[in-house]
C-alpha positions as CSV (number, residue, x, y, z in Angstrom):
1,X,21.0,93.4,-4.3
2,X,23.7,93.9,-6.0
3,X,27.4,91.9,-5.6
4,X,30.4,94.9,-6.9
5,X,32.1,95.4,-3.7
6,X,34.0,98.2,-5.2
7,X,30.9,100.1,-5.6
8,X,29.5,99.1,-2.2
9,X,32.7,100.2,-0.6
10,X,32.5,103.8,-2.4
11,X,28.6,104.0,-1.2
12,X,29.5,103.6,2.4
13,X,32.1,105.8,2.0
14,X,29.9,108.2,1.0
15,X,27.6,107.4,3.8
16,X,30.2,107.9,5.7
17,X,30.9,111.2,4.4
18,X,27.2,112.2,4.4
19,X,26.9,110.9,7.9
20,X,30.1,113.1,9.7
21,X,28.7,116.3,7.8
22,X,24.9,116.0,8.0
23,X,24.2,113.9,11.3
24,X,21.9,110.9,10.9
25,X,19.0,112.5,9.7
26,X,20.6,113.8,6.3
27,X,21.6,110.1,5.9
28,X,19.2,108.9,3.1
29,X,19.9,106.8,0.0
30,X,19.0,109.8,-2.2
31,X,22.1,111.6,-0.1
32,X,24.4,108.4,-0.6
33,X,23.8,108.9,-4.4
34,X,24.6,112.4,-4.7
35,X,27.7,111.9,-2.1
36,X,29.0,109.4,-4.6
37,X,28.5,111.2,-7.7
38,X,26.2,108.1,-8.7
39,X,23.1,107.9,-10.5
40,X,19.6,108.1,-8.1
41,X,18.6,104.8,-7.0
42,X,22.0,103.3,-7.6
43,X,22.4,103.3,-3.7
44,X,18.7,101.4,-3.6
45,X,20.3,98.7,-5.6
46,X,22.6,98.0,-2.6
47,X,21.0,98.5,0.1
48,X,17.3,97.5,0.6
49,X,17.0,100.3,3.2
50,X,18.3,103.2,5.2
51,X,18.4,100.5,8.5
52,X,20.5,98.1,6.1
53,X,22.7,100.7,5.3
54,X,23.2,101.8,8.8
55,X,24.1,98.2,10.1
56,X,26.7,98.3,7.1
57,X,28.6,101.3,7.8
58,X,29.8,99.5,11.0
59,X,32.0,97.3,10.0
60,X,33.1,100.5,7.4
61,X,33.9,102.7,9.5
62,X,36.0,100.0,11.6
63,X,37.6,98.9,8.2
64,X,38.9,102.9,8.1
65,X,39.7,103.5,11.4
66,X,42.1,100.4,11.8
67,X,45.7,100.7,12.5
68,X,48.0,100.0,9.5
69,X,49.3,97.0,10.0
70,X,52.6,97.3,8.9
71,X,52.9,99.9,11.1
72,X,51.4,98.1,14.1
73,X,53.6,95.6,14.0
74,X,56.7,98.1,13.8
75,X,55.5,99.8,17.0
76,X,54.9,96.2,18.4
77,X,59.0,95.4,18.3
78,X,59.1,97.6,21.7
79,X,59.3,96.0,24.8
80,X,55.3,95.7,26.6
81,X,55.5,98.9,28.6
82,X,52.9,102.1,29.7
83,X,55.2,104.2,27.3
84,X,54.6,101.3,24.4
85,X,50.9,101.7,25.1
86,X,51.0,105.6,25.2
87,X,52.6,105.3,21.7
88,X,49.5,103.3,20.3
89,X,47.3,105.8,21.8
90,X,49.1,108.4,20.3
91,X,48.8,106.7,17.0
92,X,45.2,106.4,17.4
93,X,44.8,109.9,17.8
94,X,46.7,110.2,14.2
95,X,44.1,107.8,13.1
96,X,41.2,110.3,14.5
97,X,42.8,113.4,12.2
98,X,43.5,111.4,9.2
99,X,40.4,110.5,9.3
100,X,37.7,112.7,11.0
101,X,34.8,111.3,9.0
102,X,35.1,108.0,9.9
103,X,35.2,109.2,13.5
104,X,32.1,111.2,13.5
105,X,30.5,108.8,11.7
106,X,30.8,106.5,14.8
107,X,29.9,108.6,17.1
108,X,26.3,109.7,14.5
109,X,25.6,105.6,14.8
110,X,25.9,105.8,18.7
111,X,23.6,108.8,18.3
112,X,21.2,107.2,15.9
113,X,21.0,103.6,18.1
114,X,19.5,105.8,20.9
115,X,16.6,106.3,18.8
116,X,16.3,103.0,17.1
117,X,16.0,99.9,18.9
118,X,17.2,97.7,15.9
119,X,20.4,99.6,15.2
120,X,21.4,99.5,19.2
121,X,20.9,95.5,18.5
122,X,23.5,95.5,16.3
123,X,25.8,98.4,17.3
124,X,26.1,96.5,21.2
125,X,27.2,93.2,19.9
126,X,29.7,95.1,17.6
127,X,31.0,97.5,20.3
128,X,31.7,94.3,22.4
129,X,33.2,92.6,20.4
130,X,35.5,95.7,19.4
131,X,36.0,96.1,23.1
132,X,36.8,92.3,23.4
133,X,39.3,92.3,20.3
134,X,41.0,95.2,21.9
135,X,41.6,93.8,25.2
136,X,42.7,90.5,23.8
137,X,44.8,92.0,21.9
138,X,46.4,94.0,24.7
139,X,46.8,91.0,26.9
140,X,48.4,89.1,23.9
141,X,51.3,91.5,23.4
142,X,51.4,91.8,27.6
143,X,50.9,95.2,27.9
144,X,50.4,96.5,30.9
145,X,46.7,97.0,33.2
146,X,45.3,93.9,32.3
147,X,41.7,93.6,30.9
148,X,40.1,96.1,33.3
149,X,43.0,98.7,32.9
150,X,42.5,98.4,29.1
151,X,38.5,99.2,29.2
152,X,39.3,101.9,31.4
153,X,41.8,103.4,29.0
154,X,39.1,102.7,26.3
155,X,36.5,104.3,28.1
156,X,39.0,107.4,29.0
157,X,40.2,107.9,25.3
158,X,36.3,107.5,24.1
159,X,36.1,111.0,26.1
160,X,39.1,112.4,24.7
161,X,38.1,111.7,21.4
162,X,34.3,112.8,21.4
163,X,35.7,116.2,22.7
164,X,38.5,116.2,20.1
165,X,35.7,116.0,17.5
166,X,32.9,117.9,19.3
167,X,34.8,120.5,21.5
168,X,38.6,121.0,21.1
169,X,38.8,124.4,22.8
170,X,38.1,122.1,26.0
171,X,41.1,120.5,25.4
172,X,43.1,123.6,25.0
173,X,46.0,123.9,27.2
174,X,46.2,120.6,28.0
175,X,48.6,118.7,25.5
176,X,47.8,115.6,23.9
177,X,50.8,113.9,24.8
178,X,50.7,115.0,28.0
179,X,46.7,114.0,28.4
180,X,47.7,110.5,27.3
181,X,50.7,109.6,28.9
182,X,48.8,111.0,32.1
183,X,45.6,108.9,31.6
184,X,47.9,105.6,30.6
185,X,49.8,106.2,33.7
186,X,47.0,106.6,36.2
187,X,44.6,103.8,34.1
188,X,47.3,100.8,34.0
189,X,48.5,99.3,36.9
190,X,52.4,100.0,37.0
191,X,54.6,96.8,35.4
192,X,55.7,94.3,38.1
193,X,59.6,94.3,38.3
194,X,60.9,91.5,36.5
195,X,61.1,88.3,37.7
């Protein structure tokens, strides 16, 4: 296999791309190739197979959809508050538009691991750990809910997103701030008064 991360980076990109527009089954090295403007085969030299490549594009599509961290930390200066944590919901919802591919992508892997026992091997573990990573990270800064309000707002922005991508007209009406700020406010226990 070969070692140029730059060039692996652009392949699963192109997977990426390949995935969001033509679902799991268009997803084929040949596809990868043509997505990135590569010679045929070049995509075989990284990946020794379409399951390889689909355990890759995890930890790609995470690299993409990650908040910019200069940013984060900004937004961190706040006080711990519901109205902190609607702020970094909002801002993943930024994340979702800026980067719809990456999104679908995601959602095309939990798709495909319902049909392939060794992909759902690795995409649980990862989804844990994702799930883990976020609620540690919540408890770290102190934001309110606690770990069980946290997976609860996970699982509750999950939905918001996969009709964001799949079918927005159900959302319309209902604004996004408003849909957030209402599903922060009725997931996370309200903050104890100060002590």
């Amino acid at each position: 296999m070969r070692q140029n991360p730059a060039r692996r980076t652009a392949l699963l990109d192109a997977a990426i791309g390949v995935l969001a527009e033509e679902g799991s089954r268009g997803l084929t090295l040949r596809a990868v190739d043509k997505a990135a403007g590569v010679p045929t085969g070049t995509a075989s030299n990284y990946f020794s197979n379409r399951s390889q490549l689909l355990g890759q594009l995890m930890a790609r599509v995470q690299e993409r959809l990650a908040p910019d961290p200069e940013r984060l930390a900004r937004t961190l200066e706040a006080a711990p508050s519901r109205e902190l944590v609607t702020a970094l919901m909002g801002q993943l919802m930024e994340r979702l538009r800026a980067d719809r591919a990456g999104h679908l992508a995601m959602l095309e892997l939990r798709l495909e691991a319902t049909r392939r026992p060794e992909l759902a091997a690795e995409l649980g573990p990862f989804l844990r750990a994702e799930v883990r990573e976020l609620t540690d990270f919540h408890v770290h800064h102190q934001l309110p809910g606690g770990r069980t309000g946290v997976f609860l707002l996970y699982l509750a922005m999950l939905g918001l997103i996969v009709n964001e991508l799949t079918v927005p007209e159900l959302l319309a009406g209902h604004p996004e701030e408003e849909l957030i700020e209402a599903l922060v406010n009725r997931l996370l226990a309200p903050e104890s008064p100060p002590v």
